[in-house]
LOFIBA-914989 format. One line per 8 residues: number of its first residue (from 1); their letters; for each residue x, z, y of N, C-alpha, C, O. Coordinates in Angstrom, 2 decimals. Layout:
N
NUM> A> X:Z:Y:X:Z:Y:X:Z:Y:X:Z:Y | ...
END
This chain:
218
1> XXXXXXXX> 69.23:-157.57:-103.49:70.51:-158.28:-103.37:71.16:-158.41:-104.75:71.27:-157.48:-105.55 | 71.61:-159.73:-104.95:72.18:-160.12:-106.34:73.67:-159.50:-106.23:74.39:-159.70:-105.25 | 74.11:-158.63:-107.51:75.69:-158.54:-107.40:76.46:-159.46:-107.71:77.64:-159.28:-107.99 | 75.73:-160.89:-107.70:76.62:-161.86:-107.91:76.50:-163.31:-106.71:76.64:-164.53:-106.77 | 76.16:-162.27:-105.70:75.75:-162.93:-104.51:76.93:-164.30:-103.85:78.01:-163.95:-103.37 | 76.62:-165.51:-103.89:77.67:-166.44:-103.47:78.72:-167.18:-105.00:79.67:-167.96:-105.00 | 78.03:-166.53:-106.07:78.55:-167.11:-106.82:78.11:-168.53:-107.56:78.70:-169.48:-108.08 | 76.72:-168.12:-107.30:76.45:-170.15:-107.97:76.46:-170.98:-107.35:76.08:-172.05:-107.82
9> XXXXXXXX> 76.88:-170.89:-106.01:77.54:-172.23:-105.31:79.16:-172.28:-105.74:79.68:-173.39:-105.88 | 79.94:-171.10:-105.95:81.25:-171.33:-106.14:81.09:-172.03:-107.94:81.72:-173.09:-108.01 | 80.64:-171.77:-108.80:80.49:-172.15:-110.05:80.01:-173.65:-110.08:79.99:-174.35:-111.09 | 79.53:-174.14:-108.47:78.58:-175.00:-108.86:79.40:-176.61:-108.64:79.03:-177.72:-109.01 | 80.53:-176.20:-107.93:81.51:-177.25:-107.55:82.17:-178.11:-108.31:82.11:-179.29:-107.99 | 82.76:-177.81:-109.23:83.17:-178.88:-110.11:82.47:-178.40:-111.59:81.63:-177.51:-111.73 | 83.04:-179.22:-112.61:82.79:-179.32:-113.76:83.53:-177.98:-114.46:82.98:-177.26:-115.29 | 84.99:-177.77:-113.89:85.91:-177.07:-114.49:86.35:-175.68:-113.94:86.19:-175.40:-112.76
17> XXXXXXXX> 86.67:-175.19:-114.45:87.88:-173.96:-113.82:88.81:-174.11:-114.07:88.85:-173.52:-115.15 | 90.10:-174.62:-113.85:91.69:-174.71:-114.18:91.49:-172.83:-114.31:90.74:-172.10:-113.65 | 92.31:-172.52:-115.26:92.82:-170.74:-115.60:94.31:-171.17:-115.65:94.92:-171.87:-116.46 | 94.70:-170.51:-114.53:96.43:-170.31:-114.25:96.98:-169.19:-114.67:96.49:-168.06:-114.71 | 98.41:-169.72:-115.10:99.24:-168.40:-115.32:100.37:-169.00:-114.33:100.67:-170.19:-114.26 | 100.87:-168.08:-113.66:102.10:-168.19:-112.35:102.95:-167.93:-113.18:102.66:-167.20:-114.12 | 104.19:-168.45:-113.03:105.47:-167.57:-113.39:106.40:-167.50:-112.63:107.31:-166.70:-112.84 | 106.38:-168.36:-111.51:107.07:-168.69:-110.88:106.27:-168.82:-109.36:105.45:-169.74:-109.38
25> XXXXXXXX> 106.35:-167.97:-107.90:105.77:-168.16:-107.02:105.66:-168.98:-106.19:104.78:-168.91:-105.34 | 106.77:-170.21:-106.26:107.06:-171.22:-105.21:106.45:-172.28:-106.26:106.95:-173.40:-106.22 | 105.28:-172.03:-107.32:104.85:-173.01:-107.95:103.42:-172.79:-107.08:102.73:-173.81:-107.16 | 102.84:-171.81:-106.35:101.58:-171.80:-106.39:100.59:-173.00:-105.74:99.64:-173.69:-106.12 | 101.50:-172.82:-104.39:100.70:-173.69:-103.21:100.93:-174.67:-104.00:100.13:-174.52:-104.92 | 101.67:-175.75:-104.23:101.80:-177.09:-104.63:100.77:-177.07:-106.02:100.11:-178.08:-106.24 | 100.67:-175.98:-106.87:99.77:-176.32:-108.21:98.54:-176.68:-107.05:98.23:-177.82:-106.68 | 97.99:-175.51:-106.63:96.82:-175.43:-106.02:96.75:-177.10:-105.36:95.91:-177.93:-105.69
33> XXXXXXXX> 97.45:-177.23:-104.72:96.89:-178.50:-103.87:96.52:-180.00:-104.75:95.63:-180.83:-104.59 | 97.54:-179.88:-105.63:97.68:-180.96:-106.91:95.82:-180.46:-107.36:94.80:-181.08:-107.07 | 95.92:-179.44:-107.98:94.23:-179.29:-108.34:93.27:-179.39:-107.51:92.13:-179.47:-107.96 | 93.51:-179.40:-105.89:92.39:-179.61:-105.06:92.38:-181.28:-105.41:91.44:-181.88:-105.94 | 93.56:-181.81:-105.03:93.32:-183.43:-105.00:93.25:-183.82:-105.90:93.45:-185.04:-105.93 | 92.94:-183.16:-107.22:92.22:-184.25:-108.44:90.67:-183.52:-108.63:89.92:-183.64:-109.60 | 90.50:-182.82:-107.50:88.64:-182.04:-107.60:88.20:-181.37:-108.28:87.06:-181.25:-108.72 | 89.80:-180.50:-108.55:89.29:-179.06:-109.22:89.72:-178.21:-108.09:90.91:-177.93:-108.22
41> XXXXXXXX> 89.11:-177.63:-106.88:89.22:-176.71:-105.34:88.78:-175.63:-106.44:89.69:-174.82:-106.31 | 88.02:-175.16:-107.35:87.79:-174.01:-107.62:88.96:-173.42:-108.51:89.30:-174.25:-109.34 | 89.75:-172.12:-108.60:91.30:-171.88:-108.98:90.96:-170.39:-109.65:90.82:-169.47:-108.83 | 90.85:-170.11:-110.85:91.14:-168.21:-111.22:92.50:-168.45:-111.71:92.74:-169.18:-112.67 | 93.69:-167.60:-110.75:94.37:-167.76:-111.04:94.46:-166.15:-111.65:93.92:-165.25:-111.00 | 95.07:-165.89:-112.75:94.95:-164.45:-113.71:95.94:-163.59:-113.38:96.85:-164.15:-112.78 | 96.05:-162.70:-113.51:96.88:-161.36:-113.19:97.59:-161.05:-114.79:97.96:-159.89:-114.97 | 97.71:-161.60:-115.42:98.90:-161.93:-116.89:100.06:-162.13:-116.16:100.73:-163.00:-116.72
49> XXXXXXXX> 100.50:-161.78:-115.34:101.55:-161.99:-114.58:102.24:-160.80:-113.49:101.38:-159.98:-113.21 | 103.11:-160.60:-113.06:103.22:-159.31:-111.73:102.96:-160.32:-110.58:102.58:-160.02:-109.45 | 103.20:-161.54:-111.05:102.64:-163.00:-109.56:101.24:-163.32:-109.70:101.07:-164.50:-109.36 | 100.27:-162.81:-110.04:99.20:-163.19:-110.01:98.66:-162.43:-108.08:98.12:-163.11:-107.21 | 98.96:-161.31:-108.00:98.18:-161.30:-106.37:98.87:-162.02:-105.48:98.15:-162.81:-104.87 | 100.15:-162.04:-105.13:100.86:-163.22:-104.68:100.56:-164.36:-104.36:100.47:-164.66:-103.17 | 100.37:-165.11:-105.20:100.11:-166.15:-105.87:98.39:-166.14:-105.17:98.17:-167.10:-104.43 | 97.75:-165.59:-105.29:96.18:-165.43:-104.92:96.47:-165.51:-103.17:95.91:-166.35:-102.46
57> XXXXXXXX> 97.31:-164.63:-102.71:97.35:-164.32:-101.37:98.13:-166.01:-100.75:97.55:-166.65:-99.87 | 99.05:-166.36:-101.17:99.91:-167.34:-100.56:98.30:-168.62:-100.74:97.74:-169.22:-99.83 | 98.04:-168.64:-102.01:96.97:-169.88:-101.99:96.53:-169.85:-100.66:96.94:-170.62:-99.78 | 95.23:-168.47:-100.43:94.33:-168.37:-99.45:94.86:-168.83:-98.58:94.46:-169.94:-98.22 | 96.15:-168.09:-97.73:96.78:-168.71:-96.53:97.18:-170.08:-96.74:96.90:-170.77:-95.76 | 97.74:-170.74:-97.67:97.66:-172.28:-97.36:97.38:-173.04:-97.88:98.02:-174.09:-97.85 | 95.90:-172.83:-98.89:95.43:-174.39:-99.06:93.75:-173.62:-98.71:92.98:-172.80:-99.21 | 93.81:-174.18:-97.96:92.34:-173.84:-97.30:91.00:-174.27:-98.34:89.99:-173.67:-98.69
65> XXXXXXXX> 91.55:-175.59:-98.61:90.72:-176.29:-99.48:90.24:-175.49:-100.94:89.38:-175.82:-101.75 | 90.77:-174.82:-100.93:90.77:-174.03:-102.66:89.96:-172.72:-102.56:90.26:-171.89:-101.70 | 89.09:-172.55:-103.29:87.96:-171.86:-103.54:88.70:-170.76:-105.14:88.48:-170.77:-106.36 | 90.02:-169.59:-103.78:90.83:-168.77:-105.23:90.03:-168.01:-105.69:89.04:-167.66:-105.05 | 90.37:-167.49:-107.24:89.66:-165.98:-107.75:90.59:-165.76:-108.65:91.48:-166.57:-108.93 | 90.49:-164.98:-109.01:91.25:-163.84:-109.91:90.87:-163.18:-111.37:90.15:-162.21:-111.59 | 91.47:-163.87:-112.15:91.22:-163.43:-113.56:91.55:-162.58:-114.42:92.44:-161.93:-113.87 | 91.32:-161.96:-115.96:91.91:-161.37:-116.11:92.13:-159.69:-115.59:93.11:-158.95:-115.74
73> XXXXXXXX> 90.77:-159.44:-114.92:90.47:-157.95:-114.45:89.93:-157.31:-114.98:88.77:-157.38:-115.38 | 91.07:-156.16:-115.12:90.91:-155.02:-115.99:90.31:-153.67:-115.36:89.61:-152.96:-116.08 | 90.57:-153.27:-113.96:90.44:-152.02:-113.85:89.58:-152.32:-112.39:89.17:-153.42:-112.01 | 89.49:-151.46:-111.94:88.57:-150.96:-110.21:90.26:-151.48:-109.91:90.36:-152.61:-110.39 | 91.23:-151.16:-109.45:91.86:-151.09:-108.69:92.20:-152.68:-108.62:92.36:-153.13:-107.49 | 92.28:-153.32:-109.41:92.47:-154.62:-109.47:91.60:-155.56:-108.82:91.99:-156.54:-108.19 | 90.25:-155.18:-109.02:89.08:-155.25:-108.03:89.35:-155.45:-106.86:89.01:-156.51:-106.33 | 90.28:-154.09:-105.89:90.35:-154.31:-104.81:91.47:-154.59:-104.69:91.26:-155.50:-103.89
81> XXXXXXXX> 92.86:-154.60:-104.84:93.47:-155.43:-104.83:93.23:-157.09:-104.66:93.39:-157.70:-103.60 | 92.92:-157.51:-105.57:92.29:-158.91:-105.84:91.55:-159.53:-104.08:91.80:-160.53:-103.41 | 90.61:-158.39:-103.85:89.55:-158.84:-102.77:90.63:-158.62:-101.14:90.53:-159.37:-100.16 | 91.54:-157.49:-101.25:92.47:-157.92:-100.31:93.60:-159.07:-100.23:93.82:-159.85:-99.30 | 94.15:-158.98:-101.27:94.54:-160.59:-101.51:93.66:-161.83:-100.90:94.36:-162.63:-100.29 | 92.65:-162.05:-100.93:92.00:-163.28:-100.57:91.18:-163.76:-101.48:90.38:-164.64:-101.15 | 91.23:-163.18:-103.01:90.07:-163.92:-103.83:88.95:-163.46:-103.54:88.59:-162.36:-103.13 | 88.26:-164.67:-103.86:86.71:-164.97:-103.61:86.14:-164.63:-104.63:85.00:-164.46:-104.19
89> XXXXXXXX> 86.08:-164.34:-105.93:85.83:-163.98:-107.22:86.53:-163.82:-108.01:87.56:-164.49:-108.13 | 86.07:-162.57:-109.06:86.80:-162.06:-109.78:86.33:-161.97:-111.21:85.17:-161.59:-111.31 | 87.14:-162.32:-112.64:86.93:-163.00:-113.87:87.66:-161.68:-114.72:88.78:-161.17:-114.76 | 86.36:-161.47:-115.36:87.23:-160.75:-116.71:86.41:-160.75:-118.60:85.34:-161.03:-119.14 | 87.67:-160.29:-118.93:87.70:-161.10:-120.26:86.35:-160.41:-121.02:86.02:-160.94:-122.08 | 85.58:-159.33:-120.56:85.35:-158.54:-120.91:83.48:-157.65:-120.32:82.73:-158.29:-119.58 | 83.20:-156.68:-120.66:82.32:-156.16:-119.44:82.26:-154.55:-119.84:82.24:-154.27:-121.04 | 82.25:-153.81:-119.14:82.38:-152.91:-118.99:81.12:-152.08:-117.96:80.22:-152.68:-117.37
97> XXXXXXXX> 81.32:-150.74:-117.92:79.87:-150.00:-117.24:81.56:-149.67:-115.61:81.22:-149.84:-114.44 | 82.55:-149.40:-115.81:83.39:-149.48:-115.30:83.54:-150.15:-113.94:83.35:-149.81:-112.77 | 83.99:-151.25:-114.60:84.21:-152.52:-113.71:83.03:-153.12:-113.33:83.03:-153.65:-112.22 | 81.94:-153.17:-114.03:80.59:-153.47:-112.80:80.11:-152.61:-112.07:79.08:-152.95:-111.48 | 80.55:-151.39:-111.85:80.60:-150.66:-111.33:81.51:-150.90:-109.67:81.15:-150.76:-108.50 | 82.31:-151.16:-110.06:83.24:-151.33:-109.19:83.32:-152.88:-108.61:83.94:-153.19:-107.59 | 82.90:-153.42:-109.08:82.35:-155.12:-108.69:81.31:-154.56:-107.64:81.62:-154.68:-106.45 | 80.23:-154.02:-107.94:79.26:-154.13:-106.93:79.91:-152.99:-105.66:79.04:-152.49:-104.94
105> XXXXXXXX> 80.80:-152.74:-105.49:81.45:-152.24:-104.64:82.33:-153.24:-104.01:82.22:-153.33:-102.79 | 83.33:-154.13:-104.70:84.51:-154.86:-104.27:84.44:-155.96:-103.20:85.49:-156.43:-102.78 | 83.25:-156.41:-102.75:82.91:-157.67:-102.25:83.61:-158.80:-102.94:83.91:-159.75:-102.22 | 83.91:-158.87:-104.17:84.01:-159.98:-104.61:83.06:-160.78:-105.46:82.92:-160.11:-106.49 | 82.52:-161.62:-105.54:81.59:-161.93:-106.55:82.04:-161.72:-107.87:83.26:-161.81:-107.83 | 81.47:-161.35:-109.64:82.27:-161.28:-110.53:81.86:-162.22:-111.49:80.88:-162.97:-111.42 | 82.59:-162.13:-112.27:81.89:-163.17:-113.48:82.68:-162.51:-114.50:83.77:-162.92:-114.90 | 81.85:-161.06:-115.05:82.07:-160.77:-116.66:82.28:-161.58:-117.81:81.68:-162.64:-117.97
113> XXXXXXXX> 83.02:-161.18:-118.53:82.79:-162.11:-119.87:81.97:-161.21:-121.09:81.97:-159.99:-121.23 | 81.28:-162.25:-121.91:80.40:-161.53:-122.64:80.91:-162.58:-124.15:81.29:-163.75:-124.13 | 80.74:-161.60:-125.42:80.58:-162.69:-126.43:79.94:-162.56:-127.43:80.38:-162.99:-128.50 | 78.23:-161.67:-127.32:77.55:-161.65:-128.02:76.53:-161.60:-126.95:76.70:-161.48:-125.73 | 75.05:-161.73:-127.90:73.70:-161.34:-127.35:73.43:-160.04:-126.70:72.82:-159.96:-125.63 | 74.00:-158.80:-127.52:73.82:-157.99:-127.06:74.53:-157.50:-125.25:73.94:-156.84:-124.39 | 75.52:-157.94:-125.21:76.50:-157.85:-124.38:75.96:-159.06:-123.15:76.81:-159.41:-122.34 | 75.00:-159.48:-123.08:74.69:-160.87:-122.73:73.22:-159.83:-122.26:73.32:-159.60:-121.06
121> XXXXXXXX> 71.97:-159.18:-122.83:71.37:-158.78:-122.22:71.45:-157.46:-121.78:70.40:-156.83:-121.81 | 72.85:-156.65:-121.22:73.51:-155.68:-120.81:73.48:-156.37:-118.91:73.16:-155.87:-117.83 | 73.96:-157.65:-119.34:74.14:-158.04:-117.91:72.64:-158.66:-117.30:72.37:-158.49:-116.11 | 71.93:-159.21:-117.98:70.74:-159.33:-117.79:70.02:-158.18:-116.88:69.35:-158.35:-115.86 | 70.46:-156.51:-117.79:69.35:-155.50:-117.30:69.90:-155.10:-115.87:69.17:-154.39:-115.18 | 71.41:-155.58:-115.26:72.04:-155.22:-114.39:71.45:-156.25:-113.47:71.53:-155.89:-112.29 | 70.89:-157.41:-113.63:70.44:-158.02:-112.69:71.73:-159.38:-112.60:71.82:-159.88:-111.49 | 72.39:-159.77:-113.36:73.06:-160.61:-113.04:72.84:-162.03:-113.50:72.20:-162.03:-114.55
129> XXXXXXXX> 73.11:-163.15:-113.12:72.79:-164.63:-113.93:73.77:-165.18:-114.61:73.58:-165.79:-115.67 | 75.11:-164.99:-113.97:75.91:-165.55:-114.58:76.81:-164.83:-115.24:76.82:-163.66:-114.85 | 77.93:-165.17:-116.48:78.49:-164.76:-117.56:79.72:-165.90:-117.63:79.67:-167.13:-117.54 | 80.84:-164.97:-117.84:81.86:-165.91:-118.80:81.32:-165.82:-120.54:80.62:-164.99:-121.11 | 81.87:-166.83:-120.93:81.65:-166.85:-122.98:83.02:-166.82:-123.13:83.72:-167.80:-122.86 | 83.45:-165.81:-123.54:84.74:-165.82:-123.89:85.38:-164.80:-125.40:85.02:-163.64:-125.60 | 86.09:-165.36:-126.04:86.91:-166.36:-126.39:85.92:-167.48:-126.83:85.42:-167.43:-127.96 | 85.66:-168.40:-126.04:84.42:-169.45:-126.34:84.42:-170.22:-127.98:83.38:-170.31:-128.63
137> XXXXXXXX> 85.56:-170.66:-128.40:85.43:-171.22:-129.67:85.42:-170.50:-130.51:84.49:-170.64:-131.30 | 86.61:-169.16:-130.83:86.44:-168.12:-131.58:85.11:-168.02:-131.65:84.52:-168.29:-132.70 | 84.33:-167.54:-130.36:83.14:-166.55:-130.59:81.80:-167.54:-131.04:80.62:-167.37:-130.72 | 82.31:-168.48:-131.77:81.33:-169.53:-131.79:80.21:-170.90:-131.24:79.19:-171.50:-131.57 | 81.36:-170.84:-130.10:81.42:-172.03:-129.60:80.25:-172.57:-129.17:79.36:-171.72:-129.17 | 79.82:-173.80:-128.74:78.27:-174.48:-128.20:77.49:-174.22:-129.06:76.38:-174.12:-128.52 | 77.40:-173.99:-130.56:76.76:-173.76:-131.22:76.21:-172.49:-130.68:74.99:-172.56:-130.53 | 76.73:-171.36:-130.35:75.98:-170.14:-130.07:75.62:-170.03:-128.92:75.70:-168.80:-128.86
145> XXXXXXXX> 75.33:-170.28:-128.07:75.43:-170.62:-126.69:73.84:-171.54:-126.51:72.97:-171.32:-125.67 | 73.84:-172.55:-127.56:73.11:-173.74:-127.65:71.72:-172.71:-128.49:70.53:-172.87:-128.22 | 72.31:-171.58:-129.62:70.83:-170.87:-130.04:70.49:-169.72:-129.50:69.50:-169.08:-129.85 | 71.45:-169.31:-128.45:70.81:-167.88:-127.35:69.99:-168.55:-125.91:69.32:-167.97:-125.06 | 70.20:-169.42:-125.98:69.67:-170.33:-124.72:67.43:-170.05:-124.60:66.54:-169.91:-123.76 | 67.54:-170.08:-125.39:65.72:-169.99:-125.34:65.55:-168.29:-125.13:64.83:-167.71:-124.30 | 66.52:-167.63:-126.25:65.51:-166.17:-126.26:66.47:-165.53:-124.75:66.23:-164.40:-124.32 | 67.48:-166.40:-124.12:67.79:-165.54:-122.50:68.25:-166.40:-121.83:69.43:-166.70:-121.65
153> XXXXXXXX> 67.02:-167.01:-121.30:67.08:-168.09:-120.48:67.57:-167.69:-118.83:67.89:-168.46:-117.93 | 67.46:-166.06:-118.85:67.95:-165.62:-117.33:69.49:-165.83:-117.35:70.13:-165.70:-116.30 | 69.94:-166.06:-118.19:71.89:-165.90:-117.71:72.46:-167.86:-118.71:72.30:-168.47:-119.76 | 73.32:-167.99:-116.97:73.95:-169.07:-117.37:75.27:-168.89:-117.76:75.66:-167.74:-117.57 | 76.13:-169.69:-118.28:77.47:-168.90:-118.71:78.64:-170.18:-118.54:78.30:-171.36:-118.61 | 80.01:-169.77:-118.31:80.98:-170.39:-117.67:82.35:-169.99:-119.37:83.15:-169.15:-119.78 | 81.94:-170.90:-119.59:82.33:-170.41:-121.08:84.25:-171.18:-121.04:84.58:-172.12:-120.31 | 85.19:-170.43:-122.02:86.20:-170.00:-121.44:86.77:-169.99:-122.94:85.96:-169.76:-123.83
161> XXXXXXXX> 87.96:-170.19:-123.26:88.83:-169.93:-124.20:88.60:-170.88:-125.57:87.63:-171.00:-126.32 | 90.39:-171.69:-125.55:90.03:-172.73:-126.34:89.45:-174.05:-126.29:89.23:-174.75:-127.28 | 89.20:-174.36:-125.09:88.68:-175.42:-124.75:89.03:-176.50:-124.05:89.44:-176.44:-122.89 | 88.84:-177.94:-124.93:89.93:-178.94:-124.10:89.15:-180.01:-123.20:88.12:-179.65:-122.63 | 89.55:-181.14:-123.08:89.32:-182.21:-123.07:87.88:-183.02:-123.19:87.10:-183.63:-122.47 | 88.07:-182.59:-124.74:87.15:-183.26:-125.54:86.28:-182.46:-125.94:85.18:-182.92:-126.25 | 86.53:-181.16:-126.04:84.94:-180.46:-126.37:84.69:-179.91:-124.90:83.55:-179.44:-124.87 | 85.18:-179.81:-123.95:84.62:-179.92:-123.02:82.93:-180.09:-122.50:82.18:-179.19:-122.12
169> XXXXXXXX> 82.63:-181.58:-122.62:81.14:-182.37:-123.20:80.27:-181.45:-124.12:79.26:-180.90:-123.66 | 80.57:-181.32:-125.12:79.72:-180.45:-125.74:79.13:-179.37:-124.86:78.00:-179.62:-124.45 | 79.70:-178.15:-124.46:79.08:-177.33:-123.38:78.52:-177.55:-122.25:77.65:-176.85:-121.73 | 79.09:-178.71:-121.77:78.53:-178.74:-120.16:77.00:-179.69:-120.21:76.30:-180.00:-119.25 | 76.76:-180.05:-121.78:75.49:-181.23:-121.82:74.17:-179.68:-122.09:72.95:-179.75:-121.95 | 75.15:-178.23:-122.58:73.69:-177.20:-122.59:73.45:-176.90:-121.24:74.09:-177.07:-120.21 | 72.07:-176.26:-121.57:71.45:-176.19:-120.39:72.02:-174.72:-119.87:71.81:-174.61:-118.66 | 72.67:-173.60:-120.42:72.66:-172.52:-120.20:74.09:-172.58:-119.48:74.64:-171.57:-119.04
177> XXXXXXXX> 74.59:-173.72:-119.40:76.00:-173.36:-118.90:76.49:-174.54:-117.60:76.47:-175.77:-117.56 | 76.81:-173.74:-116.86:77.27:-174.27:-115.09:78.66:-174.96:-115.04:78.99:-175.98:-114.43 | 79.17:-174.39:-115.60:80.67:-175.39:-115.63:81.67:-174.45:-116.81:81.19:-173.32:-116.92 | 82.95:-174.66:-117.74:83.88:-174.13:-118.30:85.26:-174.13:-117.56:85.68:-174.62:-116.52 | 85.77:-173.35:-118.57:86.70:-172.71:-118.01:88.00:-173.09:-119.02:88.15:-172.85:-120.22 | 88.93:-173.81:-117.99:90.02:-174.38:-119.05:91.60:-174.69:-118.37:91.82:-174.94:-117.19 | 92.93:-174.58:-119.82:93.89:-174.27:-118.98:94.85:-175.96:-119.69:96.07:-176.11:-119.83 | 93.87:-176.82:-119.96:94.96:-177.95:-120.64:95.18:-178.73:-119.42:96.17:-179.43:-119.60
185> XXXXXXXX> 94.67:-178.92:-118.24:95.55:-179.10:-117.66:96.44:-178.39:-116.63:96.37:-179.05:-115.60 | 97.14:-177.47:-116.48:97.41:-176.73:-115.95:98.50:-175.48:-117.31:98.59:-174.25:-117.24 | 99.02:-176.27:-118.20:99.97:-175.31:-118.79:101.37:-174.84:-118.23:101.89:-175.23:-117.19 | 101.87:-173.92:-119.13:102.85:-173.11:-117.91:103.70:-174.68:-118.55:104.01:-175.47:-117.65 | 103.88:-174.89:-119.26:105.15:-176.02:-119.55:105.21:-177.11:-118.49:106.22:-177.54:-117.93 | 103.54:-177.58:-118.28:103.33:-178.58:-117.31:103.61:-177.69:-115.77:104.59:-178.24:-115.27 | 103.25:-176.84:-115.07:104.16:-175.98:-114.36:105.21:-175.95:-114.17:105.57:-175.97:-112.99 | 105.93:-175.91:-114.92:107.17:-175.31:-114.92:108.16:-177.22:-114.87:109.37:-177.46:-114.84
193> XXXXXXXX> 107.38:-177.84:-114.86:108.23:-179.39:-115.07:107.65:-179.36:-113.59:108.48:-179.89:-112.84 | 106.95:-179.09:-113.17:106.70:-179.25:-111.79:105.88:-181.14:-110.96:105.80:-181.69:-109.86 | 105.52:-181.38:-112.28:104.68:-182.51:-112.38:103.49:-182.56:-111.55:102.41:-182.43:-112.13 | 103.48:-182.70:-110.42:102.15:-182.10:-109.94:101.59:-183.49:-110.22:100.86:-183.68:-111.19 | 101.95:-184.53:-109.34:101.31:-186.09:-109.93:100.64:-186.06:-111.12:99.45:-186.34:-111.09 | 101.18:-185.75:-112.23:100.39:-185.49:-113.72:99.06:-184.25:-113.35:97.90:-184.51:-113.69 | 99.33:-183.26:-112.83:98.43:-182.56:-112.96:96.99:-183.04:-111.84:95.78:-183.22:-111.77 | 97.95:-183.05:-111.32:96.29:-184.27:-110.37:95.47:-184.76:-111.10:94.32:-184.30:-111.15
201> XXXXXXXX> 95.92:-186.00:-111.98:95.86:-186.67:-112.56:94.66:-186.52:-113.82:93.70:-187.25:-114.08 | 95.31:-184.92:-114.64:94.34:-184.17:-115.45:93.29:-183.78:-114.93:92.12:-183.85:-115.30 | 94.04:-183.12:-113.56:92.17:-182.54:-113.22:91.09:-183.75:-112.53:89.90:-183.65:-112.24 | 91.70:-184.51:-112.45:91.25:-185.78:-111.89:90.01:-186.05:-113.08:88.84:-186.38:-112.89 | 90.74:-185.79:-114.37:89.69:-186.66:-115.76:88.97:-185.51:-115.90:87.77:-185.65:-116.16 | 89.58:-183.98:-115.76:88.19:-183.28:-116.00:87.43:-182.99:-114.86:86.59:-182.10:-115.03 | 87.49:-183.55:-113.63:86.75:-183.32:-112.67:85.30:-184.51:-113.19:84.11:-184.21:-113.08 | 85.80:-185.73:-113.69:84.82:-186.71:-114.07:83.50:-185.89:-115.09:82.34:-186.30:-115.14
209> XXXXXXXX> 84.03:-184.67:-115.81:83.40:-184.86:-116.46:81.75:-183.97:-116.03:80.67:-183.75:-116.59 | 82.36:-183.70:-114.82:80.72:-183.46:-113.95:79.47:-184.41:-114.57:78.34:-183.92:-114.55 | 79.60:-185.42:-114.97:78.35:-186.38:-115.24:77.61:-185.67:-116.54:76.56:-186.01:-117.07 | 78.26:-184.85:-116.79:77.35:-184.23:-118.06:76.58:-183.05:-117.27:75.62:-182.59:-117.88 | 76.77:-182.65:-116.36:75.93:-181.48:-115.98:74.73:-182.19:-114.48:73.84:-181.52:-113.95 | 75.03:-183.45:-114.15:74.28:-183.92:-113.11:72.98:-183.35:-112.92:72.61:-182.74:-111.92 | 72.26:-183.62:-114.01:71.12:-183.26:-113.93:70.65:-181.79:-113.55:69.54:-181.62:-113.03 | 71.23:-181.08:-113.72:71.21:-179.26:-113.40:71.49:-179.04:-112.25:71.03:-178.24:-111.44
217> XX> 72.49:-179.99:-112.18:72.53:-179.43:-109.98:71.63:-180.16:-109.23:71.91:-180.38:-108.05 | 70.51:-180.62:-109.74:69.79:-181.58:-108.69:68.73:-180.57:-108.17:67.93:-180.92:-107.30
END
């Protein structure tokens, strides 16, 4: 049994990950739905917040459509927290002997973050496929990603931090990576104006940009 059992169909849905920060709880349901109807249903919304389980729990109960998880996990307890809340997966910045520890306990699927080779065949020996790249541009961006790809072809990666629009494309055309992880559309400013029409709208253009990964989900 994979400890990341149910996760490459959730990774496999759109192009993107919107990464939320809440600040406000009567923003959640309406963000969420605005991002289902521009075809980003997949949501880590992060615990950088005291509204992040909240916020996880209110989604689940009302937008059915949204495929929540939880970012930003630091400890075991957050783990389960998180998995009583309602998320479906759980995102951290980081990896630890700790927290995968406690992942293969939580029933949540996880998605570590890694930002070297070494740290990259740590999760390998654990048996896992998939990986966040995070801080993705800091840590060297498609370029590194694009020359670890041959010597560990077992782990795909959902690469994360720093990433817009436009470099977007760059990652999702390697072969090692399933979809990124990004917060331009979905800032607290755009939040907090309560624009959901606009935010549709964004995830609407990065939902398009699925056509760079077509070929991998076939």
């Amino acid at each position: 049994m994979s400890p990341q059992d149910g996760l490459a169909e959730i990774l496999a849905v759109a192009p993107v990950i919107p990464v939320v920060i809440i600040d406000d709880l009567a923003h959640a349901v309406p963000l969420a739905r605005a991002l289902v109807s521009g075809g980003l249903p997949v949501i880590e919304i992060t615990l950088r917040t005291a509204l992040g389980l909240d916020a996880i729990r209110a989604i689940a109960a009302e937008v059915p459509e949204a495929i929540v998880g939880v970012g930003t996990v630091l400890t075991p307890a957050q783990y389960a927290a998180s998995a009583k809340a309602g998320a479906r997966f759980a995102v951290s910045p980081g990896t630890t002997k700790i927290l995968t520890d406690a992942a293969a306990d939580s029933g949540l699927a996880p998605l570590p973050g890694v930002s070297t080779a070494s740290e990259a065949m740590a999760l390998i020996e654990r048996g896992y496929q998939f990986a966040k790249f995070f801080p993705a541009e800091p840590a060297g961006g498609a370029a590194f990603l694009s020359a670890i790809a041959s010597p560990l072809p077992q782990l795909s990666f959902c690469p994360t931090g720093g990433i817009t629009l436009e470099s977007a494309p760059r990652y999702l055309k390697l072969p090692n990576v399933i979809c990124v992880g990004g917060s331009w559309m979905v800032g607290r400013a755009m939040i907090a104006a309560t624009n959901w029409a606009a935010i549709t709208e964004a995830a609407r253009q990065a939902a398009g940009l699925n056509i760079h990964r077509q070929d991998k989900l076939k």
